[in-house]
C-alpha positions as CSV (number, residue, x, y, z in Angstrom):
1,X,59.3,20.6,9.3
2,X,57.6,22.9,11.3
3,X,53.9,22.8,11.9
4,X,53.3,25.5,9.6
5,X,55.6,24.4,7.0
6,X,58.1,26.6,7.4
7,X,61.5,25.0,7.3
8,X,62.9,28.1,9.5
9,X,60.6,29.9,12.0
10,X,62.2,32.2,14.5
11,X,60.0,34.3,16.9
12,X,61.6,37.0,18.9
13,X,64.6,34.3,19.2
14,X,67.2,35.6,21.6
15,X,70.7,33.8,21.2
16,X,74.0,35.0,23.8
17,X,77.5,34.7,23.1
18,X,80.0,35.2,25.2
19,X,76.7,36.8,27.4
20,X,76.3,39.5,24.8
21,X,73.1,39.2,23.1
22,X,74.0,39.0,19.8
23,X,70.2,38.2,18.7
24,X,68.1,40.2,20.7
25,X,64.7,39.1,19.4
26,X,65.3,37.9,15.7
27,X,62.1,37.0,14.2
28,X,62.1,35.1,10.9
29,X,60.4,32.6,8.1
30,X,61.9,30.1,5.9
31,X,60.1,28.0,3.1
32,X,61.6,24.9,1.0
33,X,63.0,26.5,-2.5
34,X,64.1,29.8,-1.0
35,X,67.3,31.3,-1.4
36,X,67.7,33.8,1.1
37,X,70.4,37.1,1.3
38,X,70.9,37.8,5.1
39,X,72.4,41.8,5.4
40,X,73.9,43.9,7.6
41,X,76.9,45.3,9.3
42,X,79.7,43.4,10.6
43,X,78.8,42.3,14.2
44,X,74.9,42.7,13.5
45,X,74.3,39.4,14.6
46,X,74.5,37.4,11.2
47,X,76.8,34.7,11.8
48,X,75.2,34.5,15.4
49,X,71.7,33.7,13.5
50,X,73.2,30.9,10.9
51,X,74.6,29.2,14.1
52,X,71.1,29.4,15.8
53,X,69.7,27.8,13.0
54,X,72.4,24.9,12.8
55,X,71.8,24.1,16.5
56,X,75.5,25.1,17.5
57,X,74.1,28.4,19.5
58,X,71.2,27.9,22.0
59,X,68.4,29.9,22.1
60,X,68.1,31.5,25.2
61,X,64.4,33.6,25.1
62,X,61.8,33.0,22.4
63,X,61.1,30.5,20.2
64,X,62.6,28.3,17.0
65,X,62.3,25.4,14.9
66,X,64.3,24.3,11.9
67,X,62.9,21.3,9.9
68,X,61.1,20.4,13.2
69,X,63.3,20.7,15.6
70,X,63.1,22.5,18.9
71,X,66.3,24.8,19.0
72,X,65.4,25.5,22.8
73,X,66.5,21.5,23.6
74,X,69.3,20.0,23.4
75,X,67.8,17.2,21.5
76,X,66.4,19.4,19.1
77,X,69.3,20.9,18.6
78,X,71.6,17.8,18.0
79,X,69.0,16.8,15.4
80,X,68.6,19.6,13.2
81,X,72.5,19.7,12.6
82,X,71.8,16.3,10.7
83,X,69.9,17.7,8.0
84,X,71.8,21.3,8.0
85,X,74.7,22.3,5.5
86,X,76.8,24.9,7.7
87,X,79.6,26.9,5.7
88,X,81.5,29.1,7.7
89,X,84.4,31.8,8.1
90,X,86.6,29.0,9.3
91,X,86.7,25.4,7.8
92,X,86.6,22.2,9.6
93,X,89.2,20.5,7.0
94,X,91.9,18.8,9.0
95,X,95.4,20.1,7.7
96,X,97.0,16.8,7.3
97,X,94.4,14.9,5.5
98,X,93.9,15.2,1.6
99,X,90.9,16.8,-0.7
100,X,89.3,13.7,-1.1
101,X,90.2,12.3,2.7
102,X,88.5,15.6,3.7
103,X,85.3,15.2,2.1
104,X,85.0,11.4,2.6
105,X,85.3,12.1,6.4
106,X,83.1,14.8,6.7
107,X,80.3,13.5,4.3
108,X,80.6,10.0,5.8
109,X,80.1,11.5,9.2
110,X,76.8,12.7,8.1
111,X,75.9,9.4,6.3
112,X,76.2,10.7,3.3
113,X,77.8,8.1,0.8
114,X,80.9,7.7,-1.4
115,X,79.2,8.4,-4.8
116,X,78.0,11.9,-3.2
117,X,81.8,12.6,-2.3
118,X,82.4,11.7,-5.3
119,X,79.9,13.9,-7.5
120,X,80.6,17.0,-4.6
121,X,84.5,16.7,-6.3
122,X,83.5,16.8,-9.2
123,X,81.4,19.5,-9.3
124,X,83.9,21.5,-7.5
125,X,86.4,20.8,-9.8
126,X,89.0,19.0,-7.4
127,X,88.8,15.4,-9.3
128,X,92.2,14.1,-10.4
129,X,95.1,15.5,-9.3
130,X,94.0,18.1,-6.4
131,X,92.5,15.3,-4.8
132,X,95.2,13.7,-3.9
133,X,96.6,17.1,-1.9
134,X,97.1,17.7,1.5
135,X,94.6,20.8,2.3
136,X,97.7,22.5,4.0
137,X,98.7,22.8,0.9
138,X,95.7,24.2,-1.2
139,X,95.4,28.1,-2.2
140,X,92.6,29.9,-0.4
141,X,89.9,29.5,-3.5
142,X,90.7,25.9,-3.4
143,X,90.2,25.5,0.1
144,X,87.1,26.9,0.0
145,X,85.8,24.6,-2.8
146,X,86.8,21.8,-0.5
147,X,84.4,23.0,2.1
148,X,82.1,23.7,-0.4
149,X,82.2,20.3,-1.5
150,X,81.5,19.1,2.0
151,X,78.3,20.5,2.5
152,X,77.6,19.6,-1.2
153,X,78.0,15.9,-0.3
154,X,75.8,15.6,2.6
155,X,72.7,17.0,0.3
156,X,71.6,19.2,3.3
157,X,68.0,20.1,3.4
158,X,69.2,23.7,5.0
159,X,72.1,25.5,3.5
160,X,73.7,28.0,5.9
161,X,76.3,29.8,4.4
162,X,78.5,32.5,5.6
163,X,80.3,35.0,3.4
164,X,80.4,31.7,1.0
165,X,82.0,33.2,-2.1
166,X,85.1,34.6,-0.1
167,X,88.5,33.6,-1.6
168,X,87.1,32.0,-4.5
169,X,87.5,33.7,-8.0
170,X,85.1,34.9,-10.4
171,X,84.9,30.8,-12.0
172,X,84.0,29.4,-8.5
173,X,81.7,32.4,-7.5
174,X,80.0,31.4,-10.7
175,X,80.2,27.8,-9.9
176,X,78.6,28.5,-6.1
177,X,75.7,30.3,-7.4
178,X,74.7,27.7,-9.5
179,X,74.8,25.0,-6.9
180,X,72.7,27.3,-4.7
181,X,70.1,27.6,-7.3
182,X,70.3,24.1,-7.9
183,X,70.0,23.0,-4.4
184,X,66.5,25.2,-4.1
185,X,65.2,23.4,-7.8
186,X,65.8,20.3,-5.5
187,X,63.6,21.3,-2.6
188,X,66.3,22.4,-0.2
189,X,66.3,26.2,1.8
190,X,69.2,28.3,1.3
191,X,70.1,31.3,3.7
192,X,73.4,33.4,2.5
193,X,75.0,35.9,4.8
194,X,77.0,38.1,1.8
195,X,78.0,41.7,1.3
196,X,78.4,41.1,-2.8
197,X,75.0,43.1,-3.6
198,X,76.0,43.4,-7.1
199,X,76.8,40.0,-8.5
200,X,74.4,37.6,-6.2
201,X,71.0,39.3,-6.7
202,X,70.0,37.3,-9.1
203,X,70.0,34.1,-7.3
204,X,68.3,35.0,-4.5
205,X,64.9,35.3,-3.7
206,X,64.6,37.6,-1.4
207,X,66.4,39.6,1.7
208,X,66.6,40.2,5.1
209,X,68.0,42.7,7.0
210,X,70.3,42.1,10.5
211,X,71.2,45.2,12.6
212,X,71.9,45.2,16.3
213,X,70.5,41.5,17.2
214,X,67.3,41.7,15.1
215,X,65.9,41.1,11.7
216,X,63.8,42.9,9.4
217,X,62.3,41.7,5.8
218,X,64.3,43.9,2.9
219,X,63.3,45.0,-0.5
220,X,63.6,41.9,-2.6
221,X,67.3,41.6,-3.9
C-alpha cells in the first residue's frame, strides 16, 4: 500500500497511447472500502486511467502507486496486476473453452483456488448446466457474468471496472452491485467507469470527474 495508505495515488500522472496523451496530468486518491464512479465523455481518458492503475499502461510523466507499487517500473507494474481485478470492454474468455474452463484458467493463473471458482459460479448464477457451455455460445449478459466471475474469483484487492453492467439485464445489474458493495465490506477498493447515473448512485461512495486527460473530484453520487 502506499506510504500514505492510499491504495491508489496518482499525482499529475501522464499516460500515452498510441502517442496521444490520453491522461494529461490525472491526479487522484484511493482508500480501502471505497467504491468509486469514474465520469466523463467518451474518449476523456477513463478507460486509459483504469489501465494505468492495472499496470497494463505505463506512466510516462508524474507519479503513481497502486497497493505499493511503482507504476513508473516495470516491476512495479507487473506486480500490481497481481492483486488487481481488471473488467473491461472486451473479455479475455477464450471462445473454445467452457464457463467453468474459463474461470478455472483465469483464476488459477492468478493463484486463486478451485473453491473461489467455484463460489465466483455460483454467485453469478452459471452453476449447473451453463457451466458446461462453450462461451462462443453464451448470450451477451451471460458472457459478461463469466467475466465477472473471473475477477470475482481472484478476490482482487482493486476492482477496475469498465462500463461493468453493459449487456447484463436488470437481475445481473442487481447482482453486480451487490458484489461491489460486498467487495468494499471486505476491505477491497472499487473504481467504476459507468454512464448509469440513475441506478448506481447508491452504491458508490463518491465521484470523479474525467475530461480531456485529467480528473477532478465530483459532487458525491
Amino acid at each position: 500500500m502506499t506510504s500514505d495508505g492510499a491504495v491508489v495515488q496518482l499525482t499529475d500522472a501522464v499516460a500515452l497511447v498510441g502517442g496521444f496523451p490520453a491522461l494529461a496530468g490525472a491526479t487522484l486518491t484511493l482508500q480501502s472500502r471505497e467504491v468509486v464512479g469514474l465520469r466523463g465523455p467518451n474518449g476523456a481518458g477513463k478507460s486509459t486511467l483504469l489501465r494505468l492503475c492495472a499496470g497494463l499502461v505505463a506512466l510516462r510523466r508524474g507519479s503513481g502507486e497502486v497497493l505499493g507499487c511503482d507504476l513508473a517500473t516495470r516491476g512495479g507494474r507487473r506486480a500490481v496486476r497481481r492483486s488487481v481485478g481488471l473488467l473491461g470492454h472486451e473479455t479475455s474468455l477464450y471462445d473454445d473453452l467452457t464457463v467453468a474452463e474459463n474461470i478455472r484458467f483465469w483464476s488459477g493463473a492468478h493463484r486463486a483456488d478451485d473453491d473461489d471458482a467455484g463460489a465466483a459460479m455460483d454467485h453469478l448464477g452459471l452453476s449447473g448446466r451453463l457451466a458446461d457451455v462453450p462461451v462462443a455460445g453464451l448470450s451477451a449478459g451471460q458472457r459478461r457474468r463469466t467475466a465477472i466471475a473471473v475477477v470475482v474469483a481472484r478476490r482482487p484487492r482493486l476492482w477496475l471496472l469498465d462500463e461493468p453492467h453493459a449487456g447484463l439485464d436488470s437481475s445481473g445489474r442487481d447482482l453486480l452491485d451487490r458484489l461491489m458493495l460486498d467487495a468494499a465490506a471486505s476491505g477491497a477498493t472499487v473504481l467504476v467507469a459507468t454512464h448509469d447515473r440513475g441506478r448506481i448512485d447508491d452504491v458508490l461512495t463518491r465521484c470523479v470527474e474525467v475530461e480531456g486527460g485529467m480528473v477532478r473530484e465530483s459532487v458525491d453520487g
